[in-house]
N, CA, C and O atoms as a GROMACS GRO file, in nm:
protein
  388
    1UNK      N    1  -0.702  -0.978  -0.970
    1UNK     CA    2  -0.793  -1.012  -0.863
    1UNK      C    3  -0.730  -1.114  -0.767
    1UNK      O    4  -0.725  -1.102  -0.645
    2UNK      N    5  -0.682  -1.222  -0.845
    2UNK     CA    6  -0.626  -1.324  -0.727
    2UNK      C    7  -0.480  -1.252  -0.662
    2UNK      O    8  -0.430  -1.289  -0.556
    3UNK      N    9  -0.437  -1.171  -0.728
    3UNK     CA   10  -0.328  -1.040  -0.629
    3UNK      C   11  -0.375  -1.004  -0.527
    3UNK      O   12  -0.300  -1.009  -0.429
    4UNK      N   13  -0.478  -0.967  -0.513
    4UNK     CA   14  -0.528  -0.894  -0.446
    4UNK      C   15  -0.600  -0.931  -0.310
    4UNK      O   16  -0.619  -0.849  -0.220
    5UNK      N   17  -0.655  -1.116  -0.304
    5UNK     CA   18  -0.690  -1.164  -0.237
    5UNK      C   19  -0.600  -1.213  -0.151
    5UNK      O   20  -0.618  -1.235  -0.032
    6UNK      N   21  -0.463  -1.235  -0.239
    6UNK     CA   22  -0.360  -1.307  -0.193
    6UNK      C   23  -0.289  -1.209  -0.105
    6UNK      O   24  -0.223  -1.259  -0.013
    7UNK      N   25  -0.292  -1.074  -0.117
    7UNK     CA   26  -0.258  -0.918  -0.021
    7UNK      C   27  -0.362  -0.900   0.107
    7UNK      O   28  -0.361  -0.871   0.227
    8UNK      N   29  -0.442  -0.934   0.010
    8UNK     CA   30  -0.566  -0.987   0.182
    8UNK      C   31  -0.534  -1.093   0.251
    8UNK      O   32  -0.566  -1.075   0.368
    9UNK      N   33  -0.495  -1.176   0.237
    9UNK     CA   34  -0.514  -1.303   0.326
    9UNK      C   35  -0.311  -1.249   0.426
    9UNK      O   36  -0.271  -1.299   0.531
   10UNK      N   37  -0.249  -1.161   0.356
   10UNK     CA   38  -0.157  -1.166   0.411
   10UNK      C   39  -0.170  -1.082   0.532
   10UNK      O   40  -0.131  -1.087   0.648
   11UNK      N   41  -0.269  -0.969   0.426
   11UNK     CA   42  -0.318  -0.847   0.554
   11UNK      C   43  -0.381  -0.924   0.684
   11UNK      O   44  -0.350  -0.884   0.797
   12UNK      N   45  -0.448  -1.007   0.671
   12UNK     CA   46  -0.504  -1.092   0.784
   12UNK      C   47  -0.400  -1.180   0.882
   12UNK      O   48  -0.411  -1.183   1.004
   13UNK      N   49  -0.339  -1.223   0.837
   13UNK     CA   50  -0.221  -1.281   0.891
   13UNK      C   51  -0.162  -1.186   0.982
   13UNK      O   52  -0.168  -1.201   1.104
   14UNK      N   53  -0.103  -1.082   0.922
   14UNK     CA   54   0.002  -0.994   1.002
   14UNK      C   55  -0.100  -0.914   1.096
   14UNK      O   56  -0.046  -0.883   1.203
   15UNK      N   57  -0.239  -0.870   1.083
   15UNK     CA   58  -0.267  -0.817   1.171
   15UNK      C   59  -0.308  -0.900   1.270
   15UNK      O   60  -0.267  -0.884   1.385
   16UNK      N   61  -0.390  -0.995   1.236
   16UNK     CA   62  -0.402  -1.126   1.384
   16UNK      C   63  -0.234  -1.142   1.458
   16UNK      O   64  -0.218  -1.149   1.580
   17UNK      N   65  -0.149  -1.144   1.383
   17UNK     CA   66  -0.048  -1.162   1.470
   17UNK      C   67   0.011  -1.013   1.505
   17UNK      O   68   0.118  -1.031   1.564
   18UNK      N   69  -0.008  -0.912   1.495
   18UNK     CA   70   0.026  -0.767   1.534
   18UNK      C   71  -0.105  -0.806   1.649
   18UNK      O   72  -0.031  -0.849   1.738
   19UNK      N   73  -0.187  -0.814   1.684
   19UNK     CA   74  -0.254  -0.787   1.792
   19UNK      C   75  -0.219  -0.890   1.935
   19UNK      O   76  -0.270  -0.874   2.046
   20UNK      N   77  -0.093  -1.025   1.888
   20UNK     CA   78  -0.074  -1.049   2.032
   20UNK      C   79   0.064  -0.999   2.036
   20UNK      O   80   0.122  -1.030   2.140
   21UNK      N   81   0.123  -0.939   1.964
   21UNK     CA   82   0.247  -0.880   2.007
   21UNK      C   83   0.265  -0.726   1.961
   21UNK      O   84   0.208  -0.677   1.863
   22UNK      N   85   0.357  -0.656   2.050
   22UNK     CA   86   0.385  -0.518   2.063
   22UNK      C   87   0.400  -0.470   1.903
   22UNK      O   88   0.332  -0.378   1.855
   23UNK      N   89   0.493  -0.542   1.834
   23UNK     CA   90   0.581  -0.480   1.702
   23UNK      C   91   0.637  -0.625   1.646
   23UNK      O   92   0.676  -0.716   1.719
   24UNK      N   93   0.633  -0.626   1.519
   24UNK     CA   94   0.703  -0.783   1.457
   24UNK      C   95   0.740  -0.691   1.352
   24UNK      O   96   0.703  -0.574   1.339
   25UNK      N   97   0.829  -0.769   1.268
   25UNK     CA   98   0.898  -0.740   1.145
   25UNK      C   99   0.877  -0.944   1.059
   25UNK      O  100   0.917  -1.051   1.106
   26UNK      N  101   0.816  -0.921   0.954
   26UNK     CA  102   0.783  -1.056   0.889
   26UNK      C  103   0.878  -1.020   0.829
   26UNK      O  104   0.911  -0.908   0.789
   27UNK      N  105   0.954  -1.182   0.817
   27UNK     CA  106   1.031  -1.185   0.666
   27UNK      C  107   0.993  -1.241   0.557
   27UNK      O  108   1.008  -1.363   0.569
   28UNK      N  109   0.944  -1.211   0.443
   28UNK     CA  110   0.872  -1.315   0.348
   28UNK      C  111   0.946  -1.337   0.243
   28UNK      O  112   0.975  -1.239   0.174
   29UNK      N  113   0.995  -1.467   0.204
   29UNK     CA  114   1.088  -1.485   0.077
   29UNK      C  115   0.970  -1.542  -0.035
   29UNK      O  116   0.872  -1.615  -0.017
   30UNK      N  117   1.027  -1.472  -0.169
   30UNK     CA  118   0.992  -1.522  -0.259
   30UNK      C  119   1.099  -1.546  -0.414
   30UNK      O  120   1.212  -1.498  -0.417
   31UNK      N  121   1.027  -1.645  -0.567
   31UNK     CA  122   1.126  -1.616  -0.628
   31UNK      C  123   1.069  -1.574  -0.698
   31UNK      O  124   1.066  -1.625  -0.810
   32UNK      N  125   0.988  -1.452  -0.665
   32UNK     CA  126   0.926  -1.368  -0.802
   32UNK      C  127   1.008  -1.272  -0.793
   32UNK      O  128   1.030  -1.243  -0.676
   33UNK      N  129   1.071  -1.201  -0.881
   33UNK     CA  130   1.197  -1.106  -0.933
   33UNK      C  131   1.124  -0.972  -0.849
   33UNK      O  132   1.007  -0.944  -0.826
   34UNK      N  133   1.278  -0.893  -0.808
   34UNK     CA  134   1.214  -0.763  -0.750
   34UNK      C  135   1.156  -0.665  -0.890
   34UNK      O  136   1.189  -0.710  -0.999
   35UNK      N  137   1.108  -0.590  -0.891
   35UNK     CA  138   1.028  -0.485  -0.990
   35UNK      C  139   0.907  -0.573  -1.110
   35UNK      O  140   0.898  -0.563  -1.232
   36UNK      N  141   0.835  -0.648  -1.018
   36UNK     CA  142   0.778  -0.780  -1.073
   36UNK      C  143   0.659  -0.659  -1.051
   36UNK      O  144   0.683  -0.546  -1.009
   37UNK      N  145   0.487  -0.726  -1.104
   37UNK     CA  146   0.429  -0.681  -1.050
   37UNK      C  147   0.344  -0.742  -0.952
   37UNK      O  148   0.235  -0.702  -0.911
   38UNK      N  149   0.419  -0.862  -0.917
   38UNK     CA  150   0.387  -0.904  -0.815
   38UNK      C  151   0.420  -0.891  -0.692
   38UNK      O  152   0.336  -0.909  -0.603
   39UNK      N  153   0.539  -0.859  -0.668
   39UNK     CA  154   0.626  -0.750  -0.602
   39UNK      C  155   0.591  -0.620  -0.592
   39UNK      O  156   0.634  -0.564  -0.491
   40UNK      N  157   0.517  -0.546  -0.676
   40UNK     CA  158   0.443  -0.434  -0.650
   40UNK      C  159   0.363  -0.439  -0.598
   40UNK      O  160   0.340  -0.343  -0.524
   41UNK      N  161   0.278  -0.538  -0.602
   41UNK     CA  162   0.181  -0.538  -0.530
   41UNK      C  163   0.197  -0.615  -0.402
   41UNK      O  164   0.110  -0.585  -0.320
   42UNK      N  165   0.288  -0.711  -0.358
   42UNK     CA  166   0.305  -0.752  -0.252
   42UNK      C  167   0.397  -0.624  -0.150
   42UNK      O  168   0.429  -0.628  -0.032
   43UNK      N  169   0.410  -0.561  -0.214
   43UNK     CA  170   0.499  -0.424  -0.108
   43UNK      C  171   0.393  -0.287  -0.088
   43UNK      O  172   0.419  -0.194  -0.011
   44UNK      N  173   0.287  -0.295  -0.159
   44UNK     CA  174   0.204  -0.193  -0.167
   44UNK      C  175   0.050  -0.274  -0.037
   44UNK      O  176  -0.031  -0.218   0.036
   45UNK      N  177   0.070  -0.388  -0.060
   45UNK     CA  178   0.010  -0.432   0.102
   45UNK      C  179   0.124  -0.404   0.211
   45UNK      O  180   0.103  -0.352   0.320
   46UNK      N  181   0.226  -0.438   0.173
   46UNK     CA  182   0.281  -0.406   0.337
   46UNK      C  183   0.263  -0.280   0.378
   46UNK      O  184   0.250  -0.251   0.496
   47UNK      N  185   0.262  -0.174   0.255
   47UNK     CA  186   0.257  -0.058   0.332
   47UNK      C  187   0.130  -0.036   0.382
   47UNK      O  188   0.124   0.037   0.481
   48UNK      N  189   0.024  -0.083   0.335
   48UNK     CA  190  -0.103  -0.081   0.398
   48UNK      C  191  -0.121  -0.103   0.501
   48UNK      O  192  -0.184  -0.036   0.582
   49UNK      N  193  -0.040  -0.254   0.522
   49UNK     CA  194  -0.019  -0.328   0.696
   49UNK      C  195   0.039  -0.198   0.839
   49UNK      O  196   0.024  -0.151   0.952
   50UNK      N  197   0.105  -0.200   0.723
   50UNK     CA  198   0.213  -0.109   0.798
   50UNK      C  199   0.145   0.034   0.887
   50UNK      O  200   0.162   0.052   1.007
   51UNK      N  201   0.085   0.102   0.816
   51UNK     CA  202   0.011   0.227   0.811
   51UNK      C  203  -0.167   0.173   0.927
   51UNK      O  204  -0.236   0.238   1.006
   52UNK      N  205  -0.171   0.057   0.887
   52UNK     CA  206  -0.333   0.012   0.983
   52UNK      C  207  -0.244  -0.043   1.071
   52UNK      O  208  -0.305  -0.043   1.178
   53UNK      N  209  -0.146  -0.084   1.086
   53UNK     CA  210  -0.090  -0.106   1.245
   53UNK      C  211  -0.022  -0.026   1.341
   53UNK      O  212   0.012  -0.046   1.458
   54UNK      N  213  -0.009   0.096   1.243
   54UNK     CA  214   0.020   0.252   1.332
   54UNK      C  215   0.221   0.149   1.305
   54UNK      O  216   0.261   0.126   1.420
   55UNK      N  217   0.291   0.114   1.235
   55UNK     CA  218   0.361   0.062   1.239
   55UNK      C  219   0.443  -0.054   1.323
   55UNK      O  220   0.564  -0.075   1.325
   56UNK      N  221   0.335  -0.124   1.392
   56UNK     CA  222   0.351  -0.209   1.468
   56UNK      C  223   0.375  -0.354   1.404
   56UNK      O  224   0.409  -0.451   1.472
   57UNK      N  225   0.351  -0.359   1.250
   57UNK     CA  226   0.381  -0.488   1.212
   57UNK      C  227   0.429  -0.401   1.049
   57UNK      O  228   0.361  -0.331   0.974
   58UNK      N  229   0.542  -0.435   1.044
   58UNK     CA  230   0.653  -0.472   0.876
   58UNK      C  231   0.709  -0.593   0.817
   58UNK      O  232   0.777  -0.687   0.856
   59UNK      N  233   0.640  -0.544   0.682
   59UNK     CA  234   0.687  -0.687   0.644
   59UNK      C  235   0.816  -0.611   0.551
   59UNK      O  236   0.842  -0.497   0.511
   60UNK      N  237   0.888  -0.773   0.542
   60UNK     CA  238   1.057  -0.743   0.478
   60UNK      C  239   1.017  -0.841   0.370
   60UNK      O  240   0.933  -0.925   0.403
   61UNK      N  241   1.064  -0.844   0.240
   61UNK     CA  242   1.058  -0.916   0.127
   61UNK      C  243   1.176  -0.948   0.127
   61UNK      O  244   1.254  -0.879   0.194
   62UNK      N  245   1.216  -1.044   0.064
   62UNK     CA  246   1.359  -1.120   0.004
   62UNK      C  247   1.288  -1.196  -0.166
   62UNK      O  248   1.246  -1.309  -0.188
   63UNK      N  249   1.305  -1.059  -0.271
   63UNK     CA  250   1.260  -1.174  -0.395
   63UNK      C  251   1.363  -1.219  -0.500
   63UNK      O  252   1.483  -1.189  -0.495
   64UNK      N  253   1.326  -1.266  -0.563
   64UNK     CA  254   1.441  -1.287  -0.658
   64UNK      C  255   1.527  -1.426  -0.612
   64UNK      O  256   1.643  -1.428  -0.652
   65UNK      N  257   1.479  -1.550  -0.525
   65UNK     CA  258   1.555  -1.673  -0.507
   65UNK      C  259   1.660  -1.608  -0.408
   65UNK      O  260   1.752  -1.686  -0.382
   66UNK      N  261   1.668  -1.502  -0.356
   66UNK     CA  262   1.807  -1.502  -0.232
   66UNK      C  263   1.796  -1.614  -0.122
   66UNK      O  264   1.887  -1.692  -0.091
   67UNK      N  265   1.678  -1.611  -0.071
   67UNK     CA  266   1.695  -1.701   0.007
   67UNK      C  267   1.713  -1.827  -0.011
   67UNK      O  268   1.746  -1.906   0.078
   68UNK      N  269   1.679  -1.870  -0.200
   68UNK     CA  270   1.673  -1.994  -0.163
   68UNK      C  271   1.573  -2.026  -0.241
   68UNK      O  272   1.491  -1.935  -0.253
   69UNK      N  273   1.544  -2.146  -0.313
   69UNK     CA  274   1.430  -2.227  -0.374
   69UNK      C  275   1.332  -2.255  -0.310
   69UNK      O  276   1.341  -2.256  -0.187
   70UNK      N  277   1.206  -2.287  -0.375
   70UNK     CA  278   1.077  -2.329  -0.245
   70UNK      C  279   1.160  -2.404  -0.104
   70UNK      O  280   1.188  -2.358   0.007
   71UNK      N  281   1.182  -2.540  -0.164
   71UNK     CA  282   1.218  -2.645  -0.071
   71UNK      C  283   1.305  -2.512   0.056
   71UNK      O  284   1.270  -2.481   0.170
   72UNK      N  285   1.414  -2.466  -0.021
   72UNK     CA  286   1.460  -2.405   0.082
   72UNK      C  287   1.420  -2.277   0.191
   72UNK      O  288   1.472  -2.244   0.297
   73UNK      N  289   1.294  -2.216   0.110
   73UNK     CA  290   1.234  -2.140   0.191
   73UNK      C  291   1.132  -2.226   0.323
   73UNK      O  292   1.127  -2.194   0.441
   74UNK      N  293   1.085  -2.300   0.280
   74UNK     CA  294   0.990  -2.355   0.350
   74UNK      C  295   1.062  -2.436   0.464
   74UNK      O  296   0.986  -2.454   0.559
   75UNK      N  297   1.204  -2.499   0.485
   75UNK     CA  298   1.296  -2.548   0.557
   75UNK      C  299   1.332  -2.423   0.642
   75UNK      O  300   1.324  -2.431   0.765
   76UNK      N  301   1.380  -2.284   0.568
   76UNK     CA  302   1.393  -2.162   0.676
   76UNK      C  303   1.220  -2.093   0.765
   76UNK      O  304   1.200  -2.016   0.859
   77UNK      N  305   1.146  -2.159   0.689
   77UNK     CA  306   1.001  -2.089   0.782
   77UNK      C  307   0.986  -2.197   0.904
   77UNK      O  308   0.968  -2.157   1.019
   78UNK      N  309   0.996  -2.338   0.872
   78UNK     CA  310   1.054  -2.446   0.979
   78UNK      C  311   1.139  -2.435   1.092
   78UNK      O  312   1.114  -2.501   1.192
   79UNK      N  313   1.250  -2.350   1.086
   79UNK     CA  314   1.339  -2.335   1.174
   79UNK      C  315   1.336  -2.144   1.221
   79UNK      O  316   1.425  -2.094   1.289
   80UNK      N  317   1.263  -2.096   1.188
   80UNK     CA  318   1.190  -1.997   1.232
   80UNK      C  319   1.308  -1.881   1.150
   80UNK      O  320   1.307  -1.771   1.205
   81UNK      N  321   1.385  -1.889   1.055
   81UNK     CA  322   1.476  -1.780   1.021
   81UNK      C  323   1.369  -1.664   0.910
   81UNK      O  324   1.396  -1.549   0.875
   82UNK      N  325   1.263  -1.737   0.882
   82UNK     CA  326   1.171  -1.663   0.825
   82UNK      C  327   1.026  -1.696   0.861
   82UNK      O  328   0.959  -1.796   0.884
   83UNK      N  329   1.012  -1.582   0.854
   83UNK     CA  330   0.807  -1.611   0.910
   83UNK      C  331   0.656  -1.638   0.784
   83UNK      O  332   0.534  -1.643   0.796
   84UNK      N  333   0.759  -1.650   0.665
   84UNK     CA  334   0.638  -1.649   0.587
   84UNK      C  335   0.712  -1.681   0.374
   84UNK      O  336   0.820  -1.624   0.358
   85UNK      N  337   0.683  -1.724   0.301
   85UNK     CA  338   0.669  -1.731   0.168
   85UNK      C  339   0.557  -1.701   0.096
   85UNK      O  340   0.442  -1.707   0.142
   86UNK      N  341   0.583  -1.673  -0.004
   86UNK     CA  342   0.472  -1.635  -0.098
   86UNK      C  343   0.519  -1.747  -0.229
   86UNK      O  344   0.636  -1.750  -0.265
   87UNK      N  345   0.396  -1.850  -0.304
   87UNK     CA  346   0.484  -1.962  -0.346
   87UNK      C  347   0.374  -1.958  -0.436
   87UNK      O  348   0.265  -1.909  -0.406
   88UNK      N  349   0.403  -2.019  -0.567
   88UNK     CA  350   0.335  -2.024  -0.676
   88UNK      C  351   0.201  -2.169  -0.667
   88UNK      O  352   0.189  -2.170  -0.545
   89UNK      N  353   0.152  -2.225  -0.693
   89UNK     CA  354   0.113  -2.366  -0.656
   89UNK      C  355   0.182  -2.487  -0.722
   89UNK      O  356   0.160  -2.599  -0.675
   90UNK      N  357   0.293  -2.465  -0.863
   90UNK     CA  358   0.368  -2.591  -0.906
   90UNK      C  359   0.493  -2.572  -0.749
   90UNK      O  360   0.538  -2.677  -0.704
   91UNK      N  361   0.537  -2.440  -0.682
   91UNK     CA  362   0.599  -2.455  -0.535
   91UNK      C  363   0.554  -2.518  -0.439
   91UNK      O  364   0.618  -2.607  -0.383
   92UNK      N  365   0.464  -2.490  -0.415
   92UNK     CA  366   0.384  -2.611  -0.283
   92UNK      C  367   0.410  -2.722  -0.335
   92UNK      O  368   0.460  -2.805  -0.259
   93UNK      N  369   0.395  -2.748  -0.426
   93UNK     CA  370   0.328  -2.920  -0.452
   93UNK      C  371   0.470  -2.954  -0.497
   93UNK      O  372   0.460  -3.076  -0.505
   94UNK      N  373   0.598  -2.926  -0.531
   94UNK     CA  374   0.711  -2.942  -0.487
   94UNK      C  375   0.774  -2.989  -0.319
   94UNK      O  376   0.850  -3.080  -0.287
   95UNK      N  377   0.718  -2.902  -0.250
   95UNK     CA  378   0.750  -2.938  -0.147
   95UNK      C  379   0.646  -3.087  -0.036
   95UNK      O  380   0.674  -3.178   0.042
   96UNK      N  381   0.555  -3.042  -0.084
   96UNK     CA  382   0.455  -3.114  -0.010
   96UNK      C  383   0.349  -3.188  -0.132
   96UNK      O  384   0.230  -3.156  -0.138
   97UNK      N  385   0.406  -3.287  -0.223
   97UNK     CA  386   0.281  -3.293  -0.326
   97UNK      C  387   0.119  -3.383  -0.265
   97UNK      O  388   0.021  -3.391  -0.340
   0.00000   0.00000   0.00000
């Protein structure tokens, strides 16, 4: 259930921002492992996004720590190289306690 809210609140995000621009591509880093099922389910909203925006908004995953540890994702959403994380709550409160 809290999957699922957390696929909603993203769905909300990307479509408020698909409606002031033509086409975006989100990048969202996380360090939940790819073939997670959190990862399943965070790629099974994008395609949802994807499909209700007639493909005008995609999201890109990076999981598995490529990009980087909280601290370091949240430093790349700062300097705009990524538009978004998906973060556990002992992650936030790492970065920002």
């Amino acid at each position: 259930m809290k999957t699922a809210i957390k696929i909603f609140s993203l769905a909300i995000i990307a479509l408020t921002f698909s409606a002031s621009v033509g086409a975006a591509r989100l990048k969202i880093a996380t360090l939940a492992p790819a073939g997670t099922a959190w990862m399943k389910e965070m790629k099974a909203g994008a395609e949802q996004i994807k499909q209700r925006t007639e493909g005008r908004v995609k999201l890109k995953f990076y999981p598995g720590g490529v990009m980087g540890n909280d601290k370091s994702v949240h430093r790349k959403i700062k300097i705009g190289q990524l538009q978004g994380g998906a973060f556990t709550p002992g992650g936030l409160a790492q970065v920002n306690p």
